[in-house]
C-alpha positions in Angstrom: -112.7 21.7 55.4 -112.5 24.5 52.8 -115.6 26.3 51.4 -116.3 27.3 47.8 -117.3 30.9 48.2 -120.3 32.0 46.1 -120.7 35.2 45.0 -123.8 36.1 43.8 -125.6 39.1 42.5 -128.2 40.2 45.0 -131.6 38.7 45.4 -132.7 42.0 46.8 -135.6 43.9 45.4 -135.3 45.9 42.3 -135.5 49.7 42.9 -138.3 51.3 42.3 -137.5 55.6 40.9 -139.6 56.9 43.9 -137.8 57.3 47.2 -139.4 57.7 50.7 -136.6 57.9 53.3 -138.6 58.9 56.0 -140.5 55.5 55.6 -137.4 53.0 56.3 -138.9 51.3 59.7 -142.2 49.0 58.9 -144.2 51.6 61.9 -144.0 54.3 59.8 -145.2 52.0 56.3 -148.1 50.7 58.1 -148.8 54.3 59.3 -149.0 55.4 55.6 -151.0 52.4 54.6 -153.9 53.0 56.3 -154.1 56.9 55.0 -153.1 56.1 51.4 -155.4 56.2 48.4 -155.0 53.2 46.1 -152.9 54.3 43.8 -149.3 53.3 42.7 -147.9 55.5 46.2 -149.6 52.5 47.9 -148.2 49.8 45.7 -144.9 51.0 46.4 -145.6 51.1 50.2 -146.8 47.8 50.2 -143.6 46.4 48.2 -141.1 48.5 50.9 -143.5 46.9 53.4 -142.7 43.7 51.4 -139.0 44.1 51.4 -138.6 45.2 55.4 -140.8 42.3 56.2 -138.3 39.9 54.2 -135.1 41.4 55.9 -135.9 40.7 59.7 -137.2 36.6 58.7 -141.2 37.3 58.5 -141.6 35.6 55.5 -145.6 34.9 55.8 -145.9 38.8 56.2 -143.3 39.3 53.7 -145.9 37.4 51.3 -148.8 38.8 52.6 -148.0 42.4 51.4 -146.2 41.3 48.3 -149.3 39.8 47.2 -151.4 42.8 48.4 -148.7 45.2 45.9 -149.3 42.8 43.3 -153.4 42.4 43.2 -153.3 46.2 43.2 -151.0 46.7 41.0 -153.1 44.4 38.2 -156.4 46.5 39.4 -154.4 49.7 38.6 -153.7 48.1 35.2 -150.0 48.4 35.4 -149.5 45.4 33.4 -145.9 46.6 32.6 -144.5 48.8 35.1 -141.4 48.3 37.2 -143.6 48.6 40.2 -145.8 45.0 39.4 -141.7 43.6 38.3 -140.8 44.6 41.9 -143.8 42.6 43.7 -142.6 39.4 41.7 -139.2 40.1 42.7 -140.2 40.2 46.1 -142.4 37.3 46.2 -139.8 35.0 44.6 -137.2 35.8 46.8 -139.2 35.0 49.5 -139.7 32.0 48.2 -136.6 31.6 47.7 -135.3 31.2 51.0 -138.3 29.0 52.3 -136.7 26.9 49.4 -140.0 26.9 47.7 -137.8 26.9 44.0 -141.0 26.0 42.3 -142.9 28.8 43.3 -140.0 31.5 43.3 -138.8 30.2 39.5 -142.9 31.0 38.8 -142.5 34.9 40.0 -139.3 35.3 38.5 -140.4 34.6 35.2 -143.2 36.6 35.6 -141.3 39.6 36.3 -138.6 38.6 33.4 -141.7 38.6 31.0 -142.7 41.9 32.0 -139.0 43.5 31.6 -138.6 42.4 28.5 -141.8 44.0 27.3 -140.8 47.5 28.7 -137.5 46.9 26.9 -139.2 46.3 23.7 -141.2 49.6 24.0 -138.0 51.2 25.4 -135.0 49.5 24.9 -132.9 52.5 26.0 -133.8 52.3 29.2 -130.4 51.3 31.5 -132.4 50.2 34.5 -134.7 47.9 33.3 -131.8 45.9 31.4 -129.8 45.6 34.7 -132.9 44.4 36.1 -133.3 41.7 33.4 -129.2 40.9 34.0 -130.4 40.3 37.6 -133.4 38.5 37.0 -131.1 36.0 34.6 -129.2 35.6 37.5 -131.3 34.8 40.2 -132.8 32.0 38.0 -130.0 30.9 37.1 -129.2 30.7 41.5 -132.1 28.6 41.9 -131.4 26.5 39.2 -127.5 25.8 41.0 -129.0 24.9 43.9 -131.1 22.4 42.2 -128.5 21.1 40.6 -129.5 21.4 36.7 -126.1 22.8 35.9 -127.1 23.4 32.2 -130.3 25.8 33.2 -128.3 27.4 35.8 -125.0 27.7 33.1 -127.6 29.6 30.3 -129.2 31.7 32.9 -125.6 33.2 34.3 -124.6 33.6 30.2 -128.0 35.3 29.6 -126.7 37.5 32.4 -123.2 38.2 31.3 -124.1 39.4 27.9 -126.3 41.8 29.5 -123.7 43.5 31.9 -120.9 43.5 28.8 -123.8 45.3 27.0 -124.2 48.0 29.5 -120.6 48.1 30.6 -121.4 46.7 34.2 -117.9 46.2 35.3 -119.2 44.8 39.1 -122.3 42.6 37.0 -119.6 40.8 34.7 -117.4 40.4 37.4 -120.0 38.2 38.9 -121.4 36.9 36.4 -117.7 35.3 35.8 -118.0 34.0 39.2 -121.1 32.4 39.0 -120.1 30.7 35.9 -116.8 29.8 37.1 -119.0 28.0 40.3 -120.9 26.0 37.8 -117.6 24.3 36.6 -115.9 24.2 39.6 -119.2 21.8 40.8 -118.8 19.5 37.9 -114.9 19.2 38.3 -114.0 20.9 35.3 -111.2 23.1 37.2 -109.4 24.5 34.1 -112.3 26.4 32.6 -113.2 27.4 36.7 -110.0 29.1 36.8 -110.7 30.9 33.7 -114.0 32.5 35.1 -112.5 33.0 38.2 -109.2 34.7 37.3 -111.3 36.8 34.4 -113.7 38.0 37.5 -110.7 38.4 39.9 -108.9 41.0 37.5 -112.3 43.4 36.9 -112.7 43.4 41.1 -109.6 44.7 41.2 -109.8 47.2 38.0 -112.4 48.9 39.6 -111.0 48.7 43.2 -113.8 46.3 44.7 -112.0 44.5 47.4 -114.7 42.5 48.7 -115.5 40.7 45.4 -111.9 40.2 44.8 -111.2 39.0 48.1 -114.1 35.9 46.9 -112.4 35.7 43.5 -109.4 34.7 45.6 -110.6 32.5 47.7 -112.6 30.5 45.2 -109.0 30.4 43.0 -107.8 28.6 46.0 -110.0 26.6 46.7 -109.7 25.3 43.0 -106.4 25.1 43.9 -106.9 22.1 46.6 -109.5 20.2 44.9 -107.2 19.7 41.9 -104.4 18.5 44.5 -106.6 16.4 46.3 -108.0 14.7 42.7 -104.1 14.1 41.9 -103.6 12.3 45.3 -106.5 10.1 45.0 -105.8 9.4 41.3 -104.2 6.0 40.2 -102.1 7.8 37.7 -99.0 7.7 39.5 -98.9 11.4 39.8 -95.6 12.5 41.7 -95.9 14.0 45.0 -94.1 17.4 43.8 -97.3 17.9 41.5 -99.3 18.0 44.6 -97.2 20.3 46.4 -97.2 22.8 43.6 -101.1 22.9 43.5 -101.2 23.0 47.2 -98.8 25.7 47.4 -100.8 27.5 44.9 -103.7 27.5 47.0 -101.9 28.7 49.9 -100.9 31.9 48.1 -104.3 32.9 47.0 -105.9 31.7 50.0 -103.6 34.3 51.8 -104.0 37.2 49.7 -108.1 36.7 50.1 -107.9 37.0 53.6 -105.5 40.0 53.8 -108.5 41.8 51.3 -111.1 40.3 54.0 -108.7 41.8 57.0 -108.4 45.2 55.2 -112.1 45.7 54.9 -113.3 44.0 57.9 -115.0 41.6 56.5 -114.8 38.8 59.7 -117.1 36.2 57.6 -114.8 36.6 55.2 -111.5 36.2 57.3 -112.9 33.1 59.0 -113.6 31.6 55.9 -110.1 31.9 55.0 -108.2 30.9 58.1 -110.7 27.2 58.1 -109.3 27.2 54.4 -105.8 28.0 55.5 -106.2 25.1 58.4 -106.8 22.8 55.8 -104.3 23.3 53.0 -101.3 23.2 55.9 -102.9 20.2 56.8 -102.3 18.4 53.6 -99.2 20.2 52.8 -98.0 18.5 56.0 -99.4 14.9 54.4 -96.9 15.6 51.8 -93.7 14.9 53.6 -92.8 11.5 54.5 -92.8 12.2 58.1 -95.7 15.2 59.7 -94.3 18.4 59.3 -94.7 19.6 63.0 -94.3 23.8 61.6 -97.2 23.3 59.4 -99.6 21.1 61.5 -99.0 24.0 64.1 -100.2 26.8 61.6 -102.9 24.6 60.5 -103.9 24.9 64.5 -103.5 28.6 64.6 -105.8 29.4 61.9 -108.3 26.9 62.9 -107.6 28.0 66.3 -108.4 31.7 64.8 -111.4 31.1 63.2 -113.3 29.7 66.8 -112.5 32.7 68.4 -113.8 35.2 65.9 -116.9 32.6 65.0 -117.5 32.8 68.4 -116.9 36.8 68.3 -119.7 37.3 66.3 -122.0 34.4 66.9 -121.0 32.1 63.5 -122.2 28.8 64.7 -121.7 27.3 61.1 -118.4 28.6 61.0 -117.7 27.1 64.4 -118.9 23.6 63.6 -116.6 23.9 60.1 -113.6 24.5 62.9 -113.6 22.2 64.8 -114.2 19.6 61.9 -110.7 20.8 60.7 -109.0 20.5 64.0 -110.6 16.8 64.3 -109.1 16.0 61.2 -105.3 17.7 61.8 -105.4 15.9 65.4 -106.0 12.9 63.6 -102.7 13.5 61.4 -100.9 14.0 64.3 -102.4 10.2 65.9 -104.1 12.3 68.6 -107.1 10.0 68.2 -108.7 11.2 71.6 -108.0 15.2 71.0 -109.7 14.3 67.4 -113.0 12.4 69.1 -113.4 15.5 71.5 -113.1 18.0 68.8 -115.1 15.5 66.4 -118.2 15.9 69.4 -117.4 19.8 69.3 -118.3 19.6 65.7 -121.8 17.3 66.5 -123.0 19.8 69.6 -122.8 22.9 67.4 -124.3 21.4 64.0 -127.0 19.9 66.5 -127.3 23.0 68.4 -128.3 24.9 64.3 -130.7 21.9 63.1 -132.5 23.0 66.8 -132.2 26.8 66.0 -133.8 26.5 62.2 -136.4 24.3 63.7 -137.5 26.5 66.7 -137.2 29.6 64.1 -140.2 27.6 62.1 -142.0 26.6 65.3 -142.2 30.5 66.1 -142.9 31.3 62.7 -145.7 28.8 62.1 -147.3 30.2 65.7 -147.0 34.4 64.4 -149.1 32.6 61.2 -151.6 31.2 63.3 -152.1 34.2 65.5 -152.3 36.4 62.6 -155.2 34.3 60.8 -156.7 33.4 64.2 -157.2 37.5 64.8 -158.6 37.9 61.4 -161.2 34.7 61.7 -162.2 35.9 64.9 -162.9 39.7 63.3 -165.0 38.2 60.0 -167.0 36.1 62.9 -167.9 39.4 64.6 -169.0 41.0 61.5 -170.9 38.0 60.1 -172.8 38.0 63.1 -173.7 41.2 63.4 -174.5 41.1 59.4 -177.0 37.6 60.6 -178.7 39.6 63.4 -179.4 42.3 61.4 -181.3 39.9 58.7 -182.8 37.9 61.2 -184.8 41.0 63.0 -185.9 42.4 59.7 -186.9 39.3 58.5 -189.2 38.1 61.7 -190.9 41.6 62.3 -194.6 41.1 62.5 -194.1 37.7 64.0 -196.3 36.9 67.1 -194.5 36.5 70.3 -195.2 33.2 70.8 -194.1 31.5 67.6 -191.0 33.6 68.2 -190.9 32.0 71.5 -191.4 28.6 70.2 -188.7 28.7 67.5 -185.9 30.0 70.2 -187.1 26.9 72.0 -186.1 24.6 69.1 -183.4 26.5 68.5 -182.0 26.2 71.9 -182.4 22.3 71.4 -180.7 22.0 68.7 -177.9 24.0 69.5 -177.7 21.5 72.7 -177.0 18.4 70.6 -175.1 20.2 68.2 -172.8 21.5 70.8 -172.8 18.0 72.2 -171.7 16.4 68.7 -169.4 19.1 68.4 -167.2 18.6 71.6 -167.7 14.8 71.3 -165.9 15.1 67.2 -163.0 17.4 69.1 -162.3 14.9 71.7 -161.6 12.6 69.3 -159.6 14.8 66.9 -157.3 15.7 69.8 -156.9 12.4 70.8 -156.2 11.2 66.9 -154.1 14.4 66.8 -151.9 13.6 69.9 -151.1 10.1 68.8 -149.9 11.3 65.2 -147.6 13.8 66.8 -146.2 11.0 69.1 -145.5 8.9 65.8 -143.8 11.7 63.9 -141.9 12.6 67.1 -140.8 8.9 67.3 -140.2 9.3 63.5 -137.7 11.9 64.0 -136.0 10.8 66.3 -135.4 8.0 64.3 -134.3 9.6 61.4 -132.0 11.8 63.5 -130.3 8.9 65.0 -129.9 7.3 61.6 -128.7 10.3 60.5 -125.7 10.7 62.9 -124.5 7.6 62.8 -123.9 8.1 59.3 -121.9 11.3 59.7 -120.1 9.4 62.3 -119.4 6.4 60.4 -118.4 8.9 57.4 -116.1 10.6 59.5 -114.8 8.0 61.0 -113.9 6.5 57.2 -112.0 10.0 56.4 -109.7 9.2 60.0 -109.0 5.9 58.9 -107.8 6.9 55.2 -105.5 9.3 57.0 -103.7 5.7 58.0 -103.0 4.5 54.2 -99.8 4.9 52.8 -99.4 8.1 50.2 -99.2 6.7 46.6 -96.3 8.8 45.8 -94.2 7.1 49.2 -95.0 3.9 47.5 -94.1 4.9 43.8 -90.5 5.9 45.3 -89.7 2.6 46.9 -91.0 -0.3 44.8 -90.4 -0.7 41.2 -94.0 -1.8 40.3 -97.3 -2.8 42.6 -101.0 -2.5 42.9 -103.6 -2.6 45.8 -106.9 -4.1 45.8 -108.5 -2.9 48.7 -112.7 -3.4 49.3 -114.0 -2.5 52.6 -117.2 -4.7 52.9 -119.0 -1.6 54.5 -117.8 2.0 54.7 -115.0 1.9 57.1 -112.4 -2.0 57.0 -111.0 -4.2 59.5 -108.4 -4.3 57.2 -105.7 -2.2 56.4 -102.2 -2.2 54.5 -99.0 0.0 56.2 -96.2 0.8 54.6 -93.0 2.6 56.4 -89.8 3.5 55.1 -86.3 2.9 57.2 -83.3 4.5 55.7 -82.6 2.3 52.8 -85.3 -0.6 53.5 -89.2 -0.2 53.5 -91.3 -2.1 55.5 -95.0 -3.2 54.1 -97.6 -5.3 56.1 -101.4 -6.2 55.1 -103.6 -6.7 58.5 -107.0 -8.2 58.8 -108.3 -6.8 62.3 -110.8 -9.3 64.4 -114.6 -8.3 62.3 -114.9 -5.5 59.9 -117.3 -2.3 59.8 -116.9 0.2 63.3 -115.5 -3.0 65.3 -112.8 -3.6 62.9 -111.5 -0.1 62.0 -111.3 0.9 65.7 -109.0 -2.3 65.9 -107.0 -1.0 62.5 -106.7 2.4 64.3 -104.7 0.8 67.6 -102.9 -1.9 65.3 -100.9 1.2 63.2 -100.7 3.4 66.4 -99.0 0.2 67.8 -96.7 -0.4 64.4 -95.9 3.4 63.9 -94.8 3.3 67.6 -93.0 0.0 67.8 -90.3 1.3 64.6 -90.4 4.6 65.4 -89.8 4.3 69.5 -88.9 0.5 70.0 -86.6 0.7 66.7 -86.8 -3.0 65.6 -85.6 -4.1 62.1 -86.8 -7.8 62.0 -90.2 -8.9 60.9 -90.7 -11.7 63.4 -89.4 -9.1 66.5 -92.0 -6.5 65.5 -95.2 -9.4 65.6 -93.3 -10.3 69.3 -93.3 -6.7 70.2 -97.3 -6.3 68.5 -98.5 -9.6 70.4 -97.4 -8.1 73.5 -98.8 -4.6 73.4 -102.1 -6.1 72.2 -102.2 -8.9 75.3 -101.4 -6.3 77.8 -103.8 -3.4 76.4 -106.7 -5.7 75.6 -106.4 -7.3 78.4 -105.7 -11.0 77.1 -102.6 -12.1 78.9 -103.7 -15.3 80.5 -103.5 -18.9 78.2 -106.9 -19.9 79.2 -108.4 -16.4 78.2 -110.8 -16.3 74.7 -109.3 -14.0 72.6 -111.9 -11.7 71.4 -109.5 -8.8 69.5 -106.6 -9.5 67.4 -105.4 -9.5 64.2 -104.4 -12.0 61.3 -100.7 -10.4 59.4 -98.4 -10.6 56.8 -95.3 -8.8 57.4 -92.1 -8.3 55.2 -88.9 -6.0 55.2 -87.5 -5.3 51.9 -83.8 -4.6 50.9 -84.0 -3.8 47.2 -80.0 -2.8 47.0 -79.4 -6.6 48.6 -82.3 -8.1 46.6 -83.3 -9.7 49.9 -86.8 -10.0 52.0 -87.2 -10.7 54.7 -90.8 -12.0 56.5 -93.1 -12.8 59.7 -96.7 -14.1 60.0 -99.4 -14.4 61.7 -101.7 -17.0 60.2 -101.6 -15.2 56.9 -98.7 -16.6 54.1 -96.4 -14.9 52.2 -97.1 -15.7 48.0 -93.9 -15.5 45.9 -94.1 -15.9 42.0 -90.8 -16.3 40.3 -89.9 -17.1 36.8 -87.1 -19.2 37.9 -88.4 -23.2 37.6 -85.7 -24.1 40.2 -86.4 -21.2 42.6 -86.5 -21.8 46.1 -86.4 -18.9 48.0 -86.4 -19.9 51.7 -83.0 -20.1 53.8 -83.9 -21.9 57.4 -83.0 -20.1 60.5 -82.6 -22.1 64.0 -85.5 -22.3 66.2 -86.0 -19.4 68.3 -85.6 -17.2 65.1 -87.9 -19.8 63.1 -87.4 -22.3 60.5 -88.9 -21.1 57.1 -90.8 -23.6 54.9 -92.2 -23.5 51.9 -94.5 -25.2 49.1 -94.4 -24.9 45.2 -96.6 -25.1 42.7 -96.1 -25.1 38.8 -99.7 -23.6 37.9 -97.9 -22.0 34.4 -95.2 -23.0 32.6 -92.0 -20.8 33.2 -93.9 -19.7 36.8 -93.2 -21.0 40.0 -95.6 -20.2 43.3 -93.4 -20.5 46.3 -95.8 -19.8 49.8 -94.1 -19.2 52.9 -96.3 -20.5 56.0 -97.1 -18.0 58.7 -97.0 -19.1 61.9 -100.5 -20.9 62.9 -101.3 -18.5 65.7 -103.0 -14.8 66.2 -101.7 -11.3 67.3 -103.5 -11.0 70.6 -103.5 -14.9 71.7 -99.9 -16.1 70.6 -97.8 -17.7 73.4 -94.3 -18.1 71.4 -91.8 -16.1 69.3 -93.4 -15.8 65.6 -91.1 -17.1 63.3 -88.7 -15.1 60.9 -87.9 -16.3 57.6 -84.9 -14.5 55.4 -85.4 -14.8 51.8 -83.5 -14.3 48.8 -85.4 -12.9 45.6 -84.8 -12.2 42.0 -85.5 -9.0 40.0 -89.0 -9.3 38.4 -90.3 -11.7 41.0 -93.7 -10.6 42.1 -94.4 -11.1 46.2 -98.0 -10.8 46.8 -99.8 -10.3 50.7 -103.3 -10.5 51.2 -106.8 -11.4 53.8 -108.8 -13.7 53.5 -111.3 -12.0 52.4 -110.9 -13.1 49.0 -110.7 -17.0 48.9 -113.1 -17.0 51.0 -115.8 -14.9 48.9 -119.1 -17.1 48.3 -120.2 -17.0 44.6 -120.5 -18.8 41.5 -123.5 -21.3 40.1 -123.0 -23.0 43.4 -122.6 -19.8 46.1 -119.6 -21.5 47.2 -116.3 -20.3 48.7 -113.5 -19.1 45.8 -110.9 -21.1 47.9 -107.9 -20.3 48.5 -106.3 -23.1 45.5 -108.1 -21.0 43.2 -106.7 -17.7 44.4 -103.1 -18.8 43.9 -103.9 -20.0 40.6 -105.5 -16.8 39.8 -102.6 -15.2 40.9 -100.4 -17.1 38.7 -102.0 -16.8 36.2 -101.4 -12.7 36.0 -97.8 -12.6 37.6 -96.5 -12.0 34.7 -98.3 -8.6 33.7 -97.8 -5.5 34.6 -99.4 -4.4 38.4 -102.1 -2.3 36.8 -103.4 -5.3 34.7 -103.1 -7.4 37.8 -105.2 -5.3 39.9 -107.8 -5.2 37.1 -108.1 -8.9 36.5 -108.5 -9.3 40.5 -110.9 -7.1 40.6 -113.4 -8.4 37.5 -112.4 -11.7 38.9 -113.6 -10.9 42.0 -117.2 -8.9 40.8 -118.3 -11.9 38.6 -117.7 -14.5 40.9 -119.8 -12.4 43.7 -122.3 -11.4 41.0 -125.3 -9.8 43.0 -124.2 -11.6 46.3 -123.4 -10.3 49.6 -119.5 -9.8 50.4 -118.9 -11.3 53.6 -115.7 -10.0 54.5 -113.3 -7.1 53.9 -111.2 -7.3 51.0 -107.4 -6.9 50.6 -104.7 -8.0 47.9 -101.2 -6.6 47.4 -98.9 -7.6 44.9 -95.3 -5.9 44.7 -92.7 -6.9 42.1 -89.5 -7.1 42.8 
C-alpha cells in the first residue's frame, strides 16, 4: 500500500530574463501575437504561449506554438540563446507527459547542447548552469521511468555536481533524492538511506518543509520494504528484526505527515496516512495473535485518507485506500468486508482508465477541429488563387468553346463525384467494421486484464493465511517447506497454530487448485482458526470430526447418497516437544515418520471410537527406519464416521514429514510417468538425515528434473519437521 515519493526537480520551462506580467492568461498572448514584429519579443510570446498551453492539458497547442518559437527563433539566428533552449525545454516536456520519451530525450539534448555552448563562451553565467543541472535532471527522469537505471544514475550525478558547484542547497537536496530513488528501485536500501537522509538534513538546513516532509516519507518507506524483504527471506531472520525496521518506518512516516499537516500539503498527508495504514497493518502481523489497537489505527488512517481523497477529488489516492483496507480486513478474516472494499478499489481504478481515455477522445477531437478550420481556410484561398488564373488565362476565348469546355467539365465532375461518394461508402463501411474489431479487442484485453489483478490480489489474501517464519522458528527445532502452487493462487495450504505449550501443524490439499481451490483453502482455515480458537478442541481426530461437520452442513453435503463436490484431503498432528509426544488424524493423506532407531515403532493403538493406529516400515537406508501412519480412507466433506486418532511416541532427531499428493503423482521422466508415491518415500529417506535446508533443496531439484519442461498437474506441498 505504501508509495515511494519522488521528488523531482521541475520539468517546467526555464526562465527566460524578460518579464511580461500583464501577459499571464493565453487571451492576452494571442492578443500580442498578432501585433508583434518577428523579433525575439515574439519568440518569447510564443514560448509563454507554449508554457500556458502545457499547464491547462492542451498539449497539441502546447506543440504547436513551441515549434512556432523554435522555427523563429533559428530564422532570427539565435543559435545559442536561452530563448531557442526554452522552446526545447518546452517541447520535451510536452512530450514528456504524452510519454513520447523518444521524442522529449531528442529536445532535451538539443537544448543541453546549446547550454553548454553559452557556458563555454561564458562560463560565469549562474543561470545557464542551473539550467544545465535541470536539464541533467530531467533526462535523467525520463530515463527512470524507462527503467535504464544506469543512464538515469549519470544523469542525476551530472546534476549533483552542478548544484554543489553553485551552492544550490534546494538542487543538491534533490538531486540526493533522485539518486536515492534509483537505489531504492533496485533494492539496494543501505546506499537509499544514504541519499535520502543526506537530502533530508539540507531540507531542513534551509527550512524547506515540503521537500523534507518527502525525504521523510521516502526514509520510511525504505523502512518497510527492508522489513518486508526480512519476512519473506529464508534466512531465519527473528521477528524482533522486523519489528525494529517496521517501527522505524512508523517514526518517519509520522514526522512526514506532521511537515505535510503544517504546510497544508493534503497530497502529501494522504500519502502518509495510506502509508501509516499499511505499516500498523504489518506491525499487527508481528504478534502471534492480531493486535486489535493497531488493526484499528491502521483503519483510521486509511479511513482518513478517503475522506480527504474524496475532499479534493484524488481518485488515485482513493483506489490506493481502499486497496489497504481490503488487505487489513483480510487480516482480521473479514473476507466479505475485504471483497466489498477489494470492488471499491476496481470501480475507482476503472472509473481513471475511463477518465484518461475520454481526456484523449476530447483531445484528439480539439486536433481535428483545429486542422479541419485551417484546411477549410487554405481551400478558400486556393480557389480563389485557381479562379484568378483560370480568367486570365481564357481571355480572348470565344463564347462557345468556353461553353463547350464547362460542358465537359460538368461531366466529368458528374462521374467524378459519383466515384468519389461510391470510394467513401466503402471506406466508412471498412472503417466501421475495424472499430468494431478494436472495440471487441479491448474489451478483451480489459477483461484479461482484470482477472489478473483479481487473481493477483486474491494470491496476496491467501499468503495472509501462511504461518509467519519466525512463529515457526520458535516452536520446532528444525523444518523446511516446499510449497508450489501449480498456478498463481493453491488449493493447498499448510496452518500452523500455537496452544500454550503445544503447536498444532496440518498440510491441506483443498478439492482442484487455481481460484476453485484457494476459495476452498480460504473457508478450510476460517473453519480451523475457529474450531481451536472457539470450539477449543486439543485432539487431532476431534478437530477433522468437528471440520467434516462444518464442511457437510455449509456445503451443503449432509446426505450419504450426495456426490461430494468440495472437500479436502489432510494431515493433521499435535505436537508436545516437553513430552516428546505426537499426536495425529487423517484424512486420506499419511503421516511419514523417519527415525534412526532400527527397532522403532512408534504407534500405540487406541480402542475403536478413538481409532486404532497402524503402521508400515521400510528399511530404504541403513540406520533409517520409514514408519507411515495410515489416514483414514475417507474425505473432509463426505466422511460418515469418527476419523481416527493415533498417539505417538517420538525420539529427538526424528524427522516427521506431511505432504499432498501433488508430488508422487507428478508426470515426468523418459517415460512422462507418475513419480509414485514408493519413490517419494525413498526420496525422503534418503535426505532424512540432513539438515531441513538441504532437504528442501534436494526436493525441490528432485522435483524440476523429473518435470523437466512438462506441465505440473497439481499443487505442490511437502513439510518435513524434525523432532
Amino acid at each position: 500500500m505504501k508509495k515511494l515519493l519522488l521528488t523531482l526537480l521541475s520539468l517546467s520551462i526555464l526562465s527566460t530574463q524578460y518579464s511580461f506580467a500583464q501577459q499571464s492568461r493565453i487571451d492576452s498572448f494571442l492578443t500580442l501575437l498578432k501585433t508583434d514584429k518577428p523579433d525575439t519579443e515574439k519568440v518569447i510570446i510564443l514560448n509563454n504561449l507554449c508554457h500556458e498551453y502545457m499547464a491547462i492539458g492542451s498539449y497539441n497547442d502546447g506543440l504547436k506554438y513551441g515549434n512556432m518559437a523554435l522555427q523563429l527563433a533559428k530564422q532570427l539566428n539565435k543559435p545559442f540563446s536561452k530563448v531557442i533552449t526554452s522552446s526545447y525545454h518546452g517541447i520535451g516536456t510536452i512530450y514528456y507527459y504524452q510519454g513520447n520519451y523518444p521524442e522529449a530525450l531528442k529536445n532535451y539534448f538539443s537544448a543541453l547542447k546549446i547550454q553548454e555552448q553559452i557556458s563555454t563562451k561564458n562560463p560565469n553565467d549562474r543561470d545557464n548552469k542551473k539550467g544545465i543541472a535541470a536539464t541533467y535532471n530531467n533526462i535523467g527522469l525520463i530515463y527512470w521511468n524507462q527503467n535504464n537505471y544506469k543512464e538515469a544514475l549519470k544523469n542525476y550525478i551530472a546534476s549533483l555536481k552542478i548544484g554543489e558547484e553553485l551552492g544550490d542547497k534546494q538542487g543538491v537536496a534533490d538531486s540526493y533524492n533522485n539518486i536515492g530513488n534509483i537505489y531504492a528501485n533496485q533494492g539496494d536500501y543501505q546506499v537509499a538511506l544514504k541519499n535520502y537522509f543526506a537530502s533530508l538534513k539540507i531540507q531542513e538546513d534551509i527550512g524547506e518543509k515540503y521537500g523534507a516532509a518527502n525525504a521523510y516519507n521516502n526514509i520510511g518507506a525504505i523502512y518497510m520494504d527492508q522489513a518486508e524483504a526480512m519476512r519473506k527471506s529464508e534466512l531465519n531472520h527473528k521477528a524482533d528484526s522486523v519489528l525494529n525496521k517496521l517501527t522505524d518506518a512508523l517514526k518517519y512516516y509520522l514526522i512526514g505527515l506532521k511537515l505535510y499537516e503544517e504546510i497544508g500539503n493534503k497530497n502529501g498527508s494522504i500519502t502518509s496516512f495510506i502509508n501509516l495504514g499499511a505499516v500498523y497493518i504489518k506491525l499487527a502481523g508481528t504478534d502471534s495473535r492480531p493486535n486489535g489497537n493497531r488493526l484499528n489505527k491502521a483503519k483510521d488512517y486509511l479511513d482518513k485518507a478517503i475522506k480527504v481523497s474524496k475532499e479534493i477529488g484524488n481518485k488515485d489516492a482513493i483506489k490506493d485506500s481502499y486497496a489497504g483496507l481490503a488487505i487489513l480486513d483480510s487480516t482480521q478474516g473479514d473476507f466479505k468486508a475485504a471483497f466489498e472494499n477489494h470492488k471499491q478499489y476496481i470501480i475507482y481504478r476503472d472509473s481513471i482508465n475511463n477518465e484518461e481515455a475520454k481526456s484523449q477522445m476530447i483531445q484528439s477531437a480539439m486536433t481535428y477541429d483545429f486542422e479541419k478550420k485551417e484546411l477549410a481556410t487554405q481551400a478558400i484561398q486556393d480557389k480563389k488563387d485557381a479562379v484568378v488564373a483560370t480568367e486570365k488565362r481564357r481571355q480572348g476565348y470565344i463564347l462557345l468553346l468556353v461553353s463547350c469546355f464547362l460542358v465537359l467539365v460538368f461531366v466529368f465532375a458528374v462521374f467524378a463525384y459519383r466515384s468519389y461518394l461510391q470510394k467513401r461508402r466503402a471506406n466508412k463501411t471498412l472503417e466501421e467494421k475495424n472499430i468494431v474489431i478494436a472495440g471487441q479487442k479491448k474489451i478483451v484485453e480489459e477483461k484479461s486484464l482484470l482477472i489478473t489483478d483479481s487473481i493477483e490480489y486474491a494470491k496476496s489474501i491467501q499468503d495472509v493465511i501462511l504461518p509467519e517464519e519466525a512463529l515457526l522458528n520458535e516452536k520446532l527445532a528444525d523444518w523446511f517447506v516446499f510449497f508450489k502452487p501449480k498456478d498463481v493462487v493453491s488449493g493447498d495450504f499448510y496452518w500452523a497454530k500455537p496452544v500454550k505449550d503445544k503447536i498444532f501443524i496440518a498440510a491441506i490439499d483443498c478439492t482442484g487448485h487455481g481460484v476453485p481451490g484457494a476459495f476452498m483453502s480460504l473457508m478450510a482455515f476460517n473453519m480451523l482458526e475457529n474450531i481451536i480458537i472457539k470450539k477449543e478442541f486439543s485432539q487431532p481426530s476431534l478437530i477433522l470430526d468437528e471440520l467434516n461437520a462444518q464442511v457437510l452442513s455449509i456445503l451443503h453435503q449432509q446426505t450419504e447418497n450426495a456426490s461430494a463436490k468440495y472437500g479436502m484431503d489432510i494431515t493433521l498432528i499435535e505436537i508436545d516437544r516437553k513430552n516428546n509426544k505426537v499426536e495425529f488424524a487423517g484424512a486420506h493423506n499419511p503421516l511419514l515418520i523417519v527415525s534412526q532407531n532400527e527397532n522403532f515403532s512408534p504407534v500405540r493403538e487406541m480402542p475403536k471410537g478413538e481409532g486404532a493406529g497402524r503402521s508400515i516400515s521400510l528399511n530404504a537406508k541403513p540406520g533409517a527406519t520409514l514408519n507411515e501412519v495410515k489416514a483414514d480412507k475417507t474425505t473432509i466433506g463426505m466422511a460418515r464416521e469418527k476419523f481416527t486418532n493415533h498417539t505417538l511416541a517420538v525420539q529427538k532427531g526424528d524427522m516427521l514429514y506431511l505432504f499432498t499428493d501433488g508430488y508422487p503423482d507428478q508426470k515426468g521422466g523418459a517415460q512422462n510417468k507418475k513419480f509414485f508415491a514408493a519413490t517419494f518415500k525413498e526420496l525422503l529417506v534418503s535426505v532424512s538425515q540432513k539438515d531441513c535446508h538441504s532437504q528442501k533443496e534436494v526436493l525441490q531439484s528432485t522435483f524440476s528434473e523429473w518435470k523437466g519442461a512438462g506441465e505440473q498437474i497439481d499443487d505442490v506441498l511437502v513439510m518435513g519437521l524434525r523432532i
